[in-house]
C-alpha positions in Angstrom: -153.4 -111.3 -43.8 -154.2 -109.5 -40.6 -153.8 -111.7 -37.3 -157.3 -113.1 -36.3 -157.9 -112.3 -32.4 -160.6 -114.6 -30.5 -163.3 -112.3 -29.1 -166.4 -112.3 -27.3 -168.2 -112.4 -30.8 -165.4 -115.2 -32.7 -162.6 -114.8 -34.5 -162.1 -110.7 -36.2 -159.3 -108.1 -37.0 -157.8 -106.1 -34.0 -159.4 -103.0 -35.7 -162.5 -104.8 -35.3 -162.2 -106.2 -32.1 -161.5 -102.3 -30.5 -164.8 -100.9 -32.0 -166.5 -104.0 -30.6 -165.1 -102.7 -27.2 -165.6 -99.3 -27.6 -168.9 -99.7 -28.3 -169.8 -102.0 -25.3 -168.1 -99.3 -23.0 -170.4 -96.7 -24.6 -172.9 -98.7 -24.4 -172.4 -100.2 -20.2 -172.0 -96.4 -19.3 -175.7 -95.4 -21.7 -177.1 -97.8 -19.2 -175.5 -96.7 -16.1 -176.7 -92.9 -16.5 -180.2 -93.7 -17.4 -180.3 -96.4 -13.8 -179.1 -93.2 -12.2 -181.5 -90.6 -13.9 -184.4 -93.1 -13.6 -183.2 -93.0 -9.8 -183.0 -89.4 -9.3 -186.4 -88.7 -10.6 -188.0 -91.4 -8.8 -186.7 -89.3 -5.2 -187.4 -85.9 -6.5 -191.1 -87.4 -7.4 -190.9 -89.8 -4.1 -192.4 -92.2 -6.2 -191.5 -96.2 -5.5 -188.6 -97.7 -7.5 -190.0 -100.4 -9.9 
């Protein structure tokens, strides 16, 4: 039996556990481009920042 490592989500495999971060990486930097792009196009349109 695989060693169980305590993660943000309980109790999973290492393989597991490295897809979970993976995944929340992908998913922190998805977020951080679209902020930017959302930014970017408000100043090319010199529209107000909601």
């Amino acid at each position: 039996m695989a060693v169980m490592i305590n993660s943000k989500y309980g109790y999973e495999p290492p393989e597991r556990v490295q897809v979970d971060a993976r995944l929340d990486k992908w998913h922190k930097d998805k977020e951080r481009c679209e902020k930017k792009r959302r930014k970017q196009y408000a100043k090319d349109k010199k529209m107000p920042l909601s």
